[in-house]
C-alpha positions in Angstrom: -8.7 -5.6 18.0 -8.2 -7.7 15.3 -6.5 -8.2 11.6 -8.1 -9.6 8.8 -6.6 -10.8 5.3 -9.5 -10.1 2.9 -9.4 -11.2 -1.2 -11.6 -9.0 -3.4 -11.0 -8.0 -7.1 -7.9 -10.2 -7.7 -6.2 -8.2 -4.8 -5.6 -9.4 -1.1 -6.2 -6.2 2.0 -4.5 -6.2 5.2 -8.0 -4.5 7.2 -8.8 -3.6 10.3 -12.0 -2.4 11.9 -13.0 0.5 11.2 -10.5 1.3 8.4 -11.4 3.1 5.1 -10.2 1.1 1.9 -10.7 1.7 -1.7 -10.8 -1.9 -3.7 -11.7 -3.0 -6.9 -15.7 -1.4 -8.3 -18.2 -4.1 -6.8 -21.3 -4.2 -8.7 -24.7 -4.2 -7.1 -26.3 -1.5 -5.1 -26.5 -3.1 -1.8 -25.1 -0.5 1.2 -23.4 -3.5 3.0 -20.7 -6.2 1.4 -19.7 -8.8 2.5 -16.1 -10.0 1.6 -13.5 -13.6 1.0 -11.4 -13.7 4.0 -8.3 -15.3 3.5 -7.0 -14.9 7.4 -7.8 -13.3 10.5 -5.2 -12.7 13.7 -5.7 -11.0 16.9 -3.1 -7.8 17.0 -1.1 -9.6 20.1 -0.5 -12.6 17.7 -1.9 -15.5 19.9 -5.3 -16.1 18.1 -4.9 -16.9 13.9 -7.7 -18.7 11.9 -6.5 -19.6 8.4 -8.2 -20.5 5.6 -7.4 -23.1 3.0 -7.9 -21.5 0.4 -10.5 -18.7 2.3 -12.4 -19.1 5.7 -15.7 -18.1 4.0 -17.2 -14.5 4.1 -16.4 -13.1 7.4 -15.6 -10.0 7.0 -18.7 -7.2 7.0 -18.4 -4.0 5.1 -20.0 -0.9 4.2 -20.4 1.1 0.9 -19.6 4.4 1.5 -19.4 5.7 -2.2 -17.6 5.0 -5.3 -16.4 6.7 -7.9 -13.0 7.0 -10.7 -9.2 7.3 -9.7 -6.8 9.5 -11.0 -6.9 9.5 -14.8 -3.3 7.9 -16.4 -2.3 8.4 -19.5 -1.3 5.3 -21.7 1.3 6.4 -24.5 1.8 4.0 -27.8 5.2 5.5 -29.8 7.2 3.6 -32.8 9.7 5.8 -34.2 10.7 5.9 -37.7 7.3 5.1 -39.1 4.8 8.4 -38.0 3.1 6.2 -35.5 1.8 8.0 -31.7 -1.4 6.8 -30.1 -2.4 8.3 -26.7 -5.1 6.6 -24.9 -6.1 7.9 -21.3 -8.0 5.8 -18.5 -9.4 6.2 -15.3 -10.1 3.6 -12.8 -13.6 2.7 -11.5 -13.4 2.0 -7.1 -15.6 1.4 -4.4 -15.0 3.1 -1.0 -15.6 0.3 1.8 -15.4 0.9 5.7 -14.5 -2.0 7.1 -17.4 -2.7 9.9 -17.0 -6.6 11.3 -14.5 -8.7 11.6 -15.7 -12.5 12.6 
């Protein structure tokens, strides 16, 4: 089996095949995605391709759905002058299953 290092949304993923992951929303409304890899490693260590900076897109995944995290709520407060803003946000994400590696 093997690891992959994979860069999307200004975020790096540790993935392996056949894992579920929830990155950054990717636009478009194609079912498969395929994604920067940054590294990939067999599991026992003795196999490692780096990239400088990425290896290219060598990493295959599939949409599954996507949808809103949890909503936070964002809080603005300065005492003394009658001033209380509250702001609340939810977070758009795509659901990927990882389903190629190499």
């Amino acid at each position: 089996m093997k690891i992959a290092i994979i860069k999307t949304g200004g975020k790096q993923y540790k993935v392996k095949e056949g894992q579920k992951i929830k990155v950054e929303k990717i636009e478009g409304k194609s079912k498969k995605v395929k994604l920067e890899t940054l590294l990939i490693a067999s599991t026992d260590g003795k196999e490692i391709e780096i990239g400088q900076p990425s290896l290219g897109e060598k990493v295959e995944a599939k949409v599954i759905s996507e949808g809103k995290g949890k909503k936070i709520e964002v809080v603005k407060f300065k005492s003394k002058t009658r001033y209380k803003r509250t702001i609340g946000h939810r977070q758009p994400f795509t659901e990927l299953e990882i389903v190629k590696i190499g």
